[in-house]
N, C-alpha and C positions, 0 to 999 in steps of 0.2 A: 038643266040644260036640255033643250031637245036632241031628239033623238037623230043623229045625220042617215042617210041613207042614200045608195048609190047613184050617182043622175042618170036618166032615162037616157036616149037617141032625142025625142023631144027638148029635154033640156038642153042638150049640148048643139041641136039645130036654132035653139031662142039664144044661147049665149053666142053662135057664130053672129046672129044679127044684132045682137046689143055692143057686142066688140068690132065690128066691122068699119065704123071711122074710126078706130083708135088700132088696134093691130093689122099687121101686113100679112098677106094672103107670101107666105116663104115660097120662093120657086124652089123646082127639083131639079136633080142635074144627074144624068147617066155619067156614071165615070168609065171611063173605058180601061183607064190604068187599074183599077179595083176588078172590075168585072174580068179581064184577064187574070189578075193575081187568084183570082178564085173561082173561077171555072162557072159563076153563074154571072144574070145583068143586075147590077150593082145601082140603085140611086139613094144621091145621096140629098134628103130633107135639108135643106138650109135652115133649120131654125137660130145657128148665128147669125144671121143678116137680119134677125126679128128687131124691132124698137126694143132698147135699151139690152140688145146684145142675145137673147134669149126670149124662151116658150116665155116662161113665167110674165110677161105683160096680158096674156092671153087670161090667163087664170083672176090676178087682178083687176084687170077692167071689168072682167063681166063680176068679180063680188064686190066692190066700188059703185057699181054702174045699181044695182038694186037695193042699195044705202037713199034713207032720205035724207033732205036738206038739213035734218036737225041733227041725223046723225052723222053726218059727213064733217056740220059744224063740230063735233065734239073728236072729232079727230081721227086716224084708223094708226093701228099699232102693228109691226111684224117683229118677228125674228127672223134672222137669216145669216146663214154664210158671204151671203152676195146678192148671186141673181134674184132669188125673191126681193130682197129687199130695195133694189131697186126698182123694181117693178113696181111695187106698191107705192113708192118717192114717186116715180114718173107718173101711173095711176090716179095718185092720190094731187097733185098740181093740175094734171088734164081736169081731175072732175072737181073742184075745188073744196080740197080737204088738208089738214094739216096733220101729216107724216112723223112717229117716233120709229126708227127702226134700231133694236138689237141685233148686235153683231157678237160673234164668239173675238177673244181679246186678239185672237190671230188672223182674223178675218182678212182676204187678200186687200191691199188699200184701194188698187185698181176699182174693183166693187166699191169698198167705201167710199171717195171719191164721188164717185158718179151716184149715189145716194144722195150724199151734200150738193151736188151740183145740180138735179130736180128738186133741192129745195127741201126736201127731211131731213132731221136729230137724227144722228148718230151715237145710240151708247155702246161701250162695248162694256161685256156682261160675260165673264165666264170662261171657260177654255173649251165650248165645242155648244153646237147647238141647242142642246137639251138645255143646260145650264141658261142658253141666252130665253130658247120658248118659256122656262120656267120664269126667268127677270120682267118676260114680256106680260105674260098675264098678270102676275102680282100688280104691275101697272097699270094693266085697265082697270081692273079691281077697283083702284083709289081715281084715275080719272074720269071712267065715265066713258073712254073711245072705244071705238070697234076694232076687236083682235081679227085679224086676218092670218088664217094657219096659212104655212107654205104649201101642206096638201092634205088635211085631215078638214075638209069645206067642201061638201057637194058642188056647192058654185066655181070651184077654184079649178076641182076636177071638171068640171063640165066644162071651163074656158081653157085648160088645154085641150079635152077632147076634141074640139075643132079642129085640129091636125088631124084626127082621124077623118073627118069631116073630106079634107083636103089633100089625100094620100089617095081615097077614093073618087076624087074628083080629076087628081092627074095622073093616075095611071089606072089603065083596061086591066091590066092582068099585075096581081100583085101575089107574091108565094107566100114568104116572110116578110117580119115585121120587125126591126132590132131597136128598142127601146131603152134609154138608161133609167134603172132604178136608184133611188135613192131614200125618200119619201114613198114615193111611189104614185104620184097624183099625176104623171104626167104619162106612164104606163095604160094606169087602171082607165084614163081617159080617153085614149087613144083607141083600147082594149073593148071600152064597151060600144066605141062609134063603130069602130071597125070588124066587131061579130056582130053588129048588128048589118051592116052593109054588106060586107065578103066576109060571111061565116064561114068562109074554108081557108081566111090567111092566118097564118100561125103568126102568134103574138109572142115574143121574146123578150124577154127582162134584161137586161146587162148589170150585172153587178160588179163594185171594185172588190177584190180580194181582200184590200189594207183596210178596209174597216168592217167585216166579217168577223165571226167567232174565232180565235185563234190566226188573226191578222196583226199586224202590227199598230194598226190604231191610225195611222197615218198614209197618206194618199194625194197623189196630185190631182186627182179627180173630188178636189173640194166642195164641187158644186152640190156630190150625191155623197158626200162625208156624214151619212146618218145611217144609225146603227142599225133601225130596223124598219120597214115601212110603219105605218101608222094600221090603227086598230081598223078603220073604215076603209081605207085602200089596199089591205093586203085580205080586207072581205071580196073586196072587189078583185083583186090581180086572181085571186082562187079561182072564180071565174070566168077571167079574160085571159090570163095568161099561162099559154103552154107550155113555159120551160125558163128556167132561171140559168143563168149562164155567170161565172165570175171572170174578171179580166186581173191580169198585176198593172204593175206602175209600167213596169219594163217595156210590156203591150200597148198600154195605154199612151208612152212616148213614142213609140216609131210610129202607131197610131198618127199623132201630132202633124210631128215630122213628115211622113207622106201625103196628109192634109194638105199641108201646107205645101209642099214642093209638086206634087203632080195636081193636085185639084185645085193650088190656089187660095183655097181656102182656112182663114185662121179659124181653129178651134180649139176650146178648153178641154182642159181634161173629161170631165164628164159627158161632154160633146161626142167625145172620140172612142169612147170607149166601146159603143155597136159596129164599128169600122175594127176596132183592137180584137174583137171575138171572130170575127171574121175573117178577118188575117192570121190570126191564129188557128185555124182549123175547126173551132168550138160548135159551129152551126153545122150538123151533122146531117140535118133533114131536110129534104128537099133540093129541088135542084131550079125551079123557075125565079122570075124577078124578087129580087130582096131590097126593100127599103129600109135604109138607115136615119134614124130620126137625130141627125146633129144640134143637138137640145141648147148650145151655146157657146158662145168665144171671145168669152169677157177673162180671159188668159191675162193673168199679172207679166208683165211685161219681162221681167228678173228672172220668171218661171219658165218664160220660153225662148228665151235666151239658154238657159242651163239646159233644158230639153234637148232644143233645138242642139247644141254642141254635141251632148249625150247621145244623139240618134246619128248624127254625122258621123262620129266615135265608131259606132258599134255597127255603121255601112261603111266603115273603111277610108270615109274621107277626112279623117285627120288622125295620122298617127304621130305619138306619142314616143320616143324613144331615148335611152342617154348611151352613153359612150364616152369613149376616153381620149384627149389629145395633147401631145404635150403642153408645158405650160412657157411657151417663147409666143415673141409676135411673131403673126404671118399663120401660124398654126389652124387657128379657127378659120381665118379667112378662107386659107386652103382647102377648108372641107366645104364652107360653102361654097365655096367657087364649084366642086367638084358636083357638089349636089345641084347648083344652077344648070351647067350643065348637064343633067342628066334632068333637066324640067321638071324639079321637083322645088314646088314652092314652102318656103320658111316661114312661117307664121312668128314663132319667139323662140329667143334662147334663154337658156341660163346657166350660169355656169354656177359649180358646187366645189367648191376648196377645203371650207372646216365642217369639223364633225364626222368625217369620213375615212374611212380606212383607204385615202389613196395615196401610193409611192410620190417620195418627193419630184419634182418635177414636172408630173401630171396634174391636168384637171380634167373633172368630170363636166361633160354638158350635158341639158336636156334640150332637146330638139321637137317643135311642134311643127309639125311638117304636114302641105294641104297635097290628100291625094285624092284619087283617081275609086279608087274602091279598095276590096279587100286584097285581090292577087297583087295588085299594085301595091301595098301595103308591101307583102312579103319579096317581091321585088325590089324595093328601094332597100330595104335590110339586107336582101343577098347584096345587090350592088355594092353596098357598100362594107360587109365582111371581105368581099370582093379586092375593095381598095386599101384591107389589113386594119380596119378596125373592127374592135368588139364593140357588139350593139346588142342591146337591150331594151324590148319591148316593154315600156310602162302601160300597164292594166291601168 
């Protein structure tokens, strides 16, 4: 197998032009809610708004686009999580090739989905990436098609590099640089356009915690759910990139969550997580414009729905509580009338009878009540020990 080696500033200016009808030039957007929360000017890289949701079409097209017609007829093969693999489905229909992709057996369906629906096989192989890239190659092996790695391809790396390409084109003055790693191809990519153009912006890695050495293995940041960069990319990060950074899940969700509620914008976990180290306090150096590379927001649907509650949860807008009222008519209503009254909105009840250590006559309720933020939280609790019930805050 020949030997890969890192792609030039040349190459990744020949892949911006080979990719240029086929991927979208992402706008940037200054978030004014970010750049107050942390004391520097914040933009935020759209690469969710990229074709098929994510960077990864950028990588694709441009190692598609320098396949010839007999190789194209014999087919191109990925593994993935998701966004690569569609990428390559959409890719591979744009330049007319026929797409198998591997997916781990957990794969978000959202991703899978939208794979079948640009028209590639879908297998699923395995319980986590490795296992699916190892199903993928044994396969080319016997057909004859072209493997396309998700980032271990000079060509794949040089079709994201074009963000660096484009970081430098929309903004004069740039400090930082917040990157998600995963693979690492869309880092190393960005890293080599961008010391070569502003050799003074600092390049940042983002990493999830949950799949690190002594992580839990698990992670809603699925997209960069791989264990270690690859052999050719983490040659390259050695040299592009100044500082590795880890984010948690926890991060990674209010992340989300203020995406989505101040900026507007949907993003996937891996997407979020350059925004989760920043809001976190983790970017220690420097103090001028930081760009954050929102790499995607192809977010299963179920995932950010639970999020989304979770981040509500833990800013105070819905608490969670039980308490005890007798068990006659008229009892419950009474409480909620009381809490109507005091404009505090009911989301669900439920009441608890068996299985419980309660005195005959009583029942237990749980109350999902929509607040205001966190003092409001503890103000609806005092109110209502107030009105001679005991209340309890569910964690």
């Amino acid at each position: 197998m020949a030997t890969r080696t890192a792609p030039t500033l040349g190459d990744i200016e020949e892949a911006r032009e080979r990719i240029a009808e086929h991927a979208r030039v992402t706008p940037i957007y200054r978030s004014e809610t970010f750049s107050r929360l942390c004391g520097r000017d914040v933009q935020l890289k759209a690469e969710n708004l990229q074709r098929t949701g994510s960077f990864k079409v950028r990588g694709a097209v441009n190692k598609l686009a320098t396949l010839s017609e007999a190789e194209r007829a014999h087919g191109v093969v990925a593994a993935s999580a998701g966004n690569h693999g569609q990428a390559v489905a959409w890719a591979a229909r744009e330049l007319g090739a026929p797409a198998t992709i591997f997916v781990p057996e957990d794969a978000p369906m959202t991703k899978v989905d939208a794979a079948r629906h640009y028209g590639a096989e879908v297998r699923f192989v395995g319980s986590d990436i490795e296992e699916s890239l190892t199903a993928a190659r044994e396969y080319v092996e016997e057909c004859g098609a072209t493997f396309v790695h998700p980032f271990e391809d000079e060509l794949v790396i040089a079709g994201q590099g074009t963000i660096g390409l484009e970081l430098a084109d929309q903004l004069d003055e740039l400090d930082t640089v917040l990157v998600p790693i995963g693979g690492g191809g869309l880092c190393a990519g960005i890293g080599v356009a961008l010391k070569s153009i502003k050799p003074g912006a600092r390049i940042i890695g983002v990493q999830t915690a949950g799949t690190r050495p002594g992580g839990t293995g698990f992670t809603i940041a699925d997209g960069i759910a791989v264990k270690h960069p690859g052999e050719l990319t983490m040659s390259i990060l050695e040299q592009v990139c100044d500082e590795f950074l880890l984010v948690t899940d926890e991060e990674i969700s209010e992340a989300i969550v203020l995406l989505l509620e101040r900026a507007k914008l949907v993003v996937e976990g891996a997407g979020a997580v350059g925004v989760a180290a920043l809001l976190a306090g983790r970017v220690t150096r420097g103090s001028g414009p930081v760009a954050i590379v929102l790499s995607g927001g192809n977010i299963d649907p179920t995932l950010l729905i639970t999020v989304m509650r979770h981040g509500l949860t833990q800013a105070g807008r819905y608490l969670v509580l039980r308490t005890r009222v007798p068990d006659r008519p008229g009892e419950l209503a009474k409480l909620l009338a009381l809490l109507g009254g005091a404009r505090v909105n009911v989301l669900s009840v439920e009441h608890h009878r068996e299985g419980m250590d309660i005195p005959i006559g009583e029942t237990e309720v749980e109350l999902t009540l929509v607040t205001r933020d966190s003092p409001h939280c503890d103000d609806v609790m005092e109110t209502m020990r107030g009105w001679g019930y005991g209340v309890e805050r569910v964690s």
